[in-house]
Kinemage of the C-alpha trace (Angstrom):
@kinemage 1
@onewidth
@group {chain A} dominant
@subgroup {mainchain}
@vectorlist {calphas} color= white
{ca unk a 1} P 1.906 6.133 15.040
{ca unk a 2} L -1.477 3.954 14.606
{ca unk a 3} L -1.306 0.743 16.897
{ca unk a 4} L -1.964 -2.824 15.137
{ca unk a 5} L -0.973 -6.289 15.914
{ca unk a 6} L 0.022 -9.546 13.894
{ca unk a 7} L -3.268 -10.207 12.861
{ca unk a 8} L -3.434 -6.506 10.982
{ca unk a 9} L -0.014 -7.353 9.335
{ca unk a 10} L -1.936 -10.462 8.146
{ca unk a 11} L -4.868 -8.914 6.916
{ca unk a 12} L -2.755 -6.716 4.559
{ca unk a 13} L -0.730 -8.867 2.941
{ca unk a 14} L -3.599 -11.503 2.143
{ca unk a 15} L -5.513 -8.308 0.697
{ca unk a 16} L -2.685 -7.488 -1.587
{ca unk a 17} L -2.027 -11.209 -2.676
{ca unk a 18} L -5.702 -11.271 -3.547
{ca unk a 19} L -5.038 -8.097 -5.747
{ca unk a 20} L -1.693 -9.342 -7.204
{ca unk a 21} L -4.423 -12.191 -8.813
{ca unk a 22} L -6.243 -10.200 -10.485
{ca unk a 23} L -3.699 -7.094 -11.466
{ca unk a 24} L -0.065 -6.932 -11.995
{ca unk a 25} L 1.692 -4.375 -9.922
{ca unk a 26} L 5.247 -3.929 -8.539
{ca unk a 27} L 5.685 -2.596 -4.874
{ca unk a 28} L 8.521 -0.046 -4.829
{ca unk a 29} L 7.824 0.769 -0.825
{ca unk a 30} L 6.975 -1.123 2.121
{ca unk a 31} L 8.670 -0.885 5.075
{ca unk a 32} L 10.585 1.848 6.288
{ca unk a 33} L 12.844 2.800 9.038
{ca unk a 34} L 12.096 5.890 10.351
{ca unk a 35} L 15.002 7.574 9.450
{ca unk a 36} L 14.582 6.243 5.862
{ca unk a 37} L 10.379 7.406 5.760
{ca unk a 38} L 12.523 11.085 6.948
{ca unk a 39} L 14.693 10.952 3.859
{ca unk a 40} L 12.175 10.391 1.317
{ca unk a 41} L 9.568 13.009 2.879
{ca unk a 42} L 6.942 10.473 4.415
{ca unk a 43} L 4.204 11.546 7.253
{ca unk a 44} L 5.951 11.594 10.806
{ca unk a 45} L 3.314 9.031 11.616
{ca unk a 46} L 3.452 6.495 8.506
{ca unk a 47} L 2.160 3.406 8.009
{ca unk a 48} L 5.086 2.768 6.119
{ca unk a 49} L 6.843 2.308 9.369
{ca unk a 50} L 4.265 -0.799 10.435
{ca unk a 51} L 4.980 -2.558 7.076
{ca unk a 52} L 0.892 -1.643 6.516
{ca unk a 53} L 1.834 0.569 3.489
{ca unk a 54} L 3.022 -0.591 0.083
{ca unk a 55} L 4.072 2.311 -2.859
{ca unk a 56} L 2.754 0.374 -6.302
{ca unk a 57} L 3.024 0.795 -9.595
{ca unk a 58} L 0.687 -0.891 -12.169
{ca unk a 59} L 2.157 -2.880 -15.460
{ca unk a 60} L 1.217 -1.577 -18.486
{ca unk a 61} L -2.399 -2.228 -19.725
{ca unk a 62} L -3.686 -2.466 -16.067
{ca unk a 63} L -6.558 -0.325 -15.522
{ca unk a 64} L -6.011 2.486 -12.408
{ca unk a 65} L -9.324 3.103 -11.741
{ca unk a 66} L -10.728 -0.454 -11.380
{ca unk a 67} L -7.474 -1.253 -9.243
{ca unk a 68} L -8.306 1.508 -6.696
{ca unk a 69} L -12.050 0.604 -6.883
{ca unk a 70} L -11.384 -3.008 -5.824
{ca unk a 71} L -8.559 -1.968 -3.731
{ca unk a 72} L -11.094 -0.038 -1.835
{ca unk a 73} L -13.607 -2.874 -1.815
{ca unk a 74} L -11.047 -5.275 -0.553
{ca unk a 75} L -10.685 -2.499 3.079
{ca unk a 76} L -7.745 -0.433 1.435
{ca unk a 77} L -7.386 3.604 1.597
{ca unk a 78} L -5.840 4.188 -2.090
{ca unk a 79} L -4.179 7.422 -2.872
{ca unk a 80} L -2.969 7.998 -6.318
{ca unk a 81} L -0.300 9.584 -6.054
{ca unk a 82} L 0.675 10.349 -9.776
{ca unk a 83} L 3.306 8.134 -10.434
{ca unk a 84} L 2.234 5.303 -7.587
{ca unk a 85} L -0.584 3.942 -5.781
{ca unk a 86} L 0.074 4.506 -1.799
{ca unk a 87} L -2.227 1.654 -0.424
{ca unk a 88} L -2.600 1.146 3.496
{ca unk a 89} L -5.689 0.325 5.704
{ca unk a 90} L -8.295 1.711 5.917
C-alpha cells in the first residue's frame, strides 16, 4: 500500500472541491475497508483504502473529457472506467 500523510489527505480533497466548482459529479466510492475493496474486486494495494480514491460519476450535460483533462491538470491520475471516473493521485 502507497505511504502518505495528513497533508496528502489534504491535498486531495481541496483538489476535488476545486473540481466540484466547476463540474457536478457524485462520488459513489471513497474509502474502503479492506475487506470491503475485496468484495467489490479492488487492487490488493488501493488507494481506496487511504481515502485518496473517489469512484465519480458526472451529472448529465457535464463534459468527460474536459473533466479528466482538468482533473489531470489539477495532479489527478483519471481512469475512465465506463460507467465512473476512478480519480486518485498522481
Amino acid at each position: 500500500m502507497p505511504s502518505y500523510n495528513m497533508a496528502s489527505i489534504f491535498d486531495f480533497v481541496h483538489v476535488l472541491m476545486l473540481l466540484g466548482l466547476r463540474f457536478r459529479f457524485s462520488v459513489t466510492s471513497w474509502g474502503r475497508s479492506p475487506a470491503r475493496n475485496l468484495a467489490v474486486g479492488g487492487h490488493v494495494n488501493s488507494y481506496h483504502m487511504l481515502f485518496l480514491a473517489v469512484d465519480i460519476i458526472l451529472d448529465a450535460g457535464e463534459d468527460k473529457v474536459i473533466f479528466i483533462s482538468d482533473a489531470k491538470r489539477l495532479g489527478l491520475s483519471a481512469l475512465d472506467e465506463g460507467d465512473h471516473i476512478h480519480l486518485q493521485p498522481s
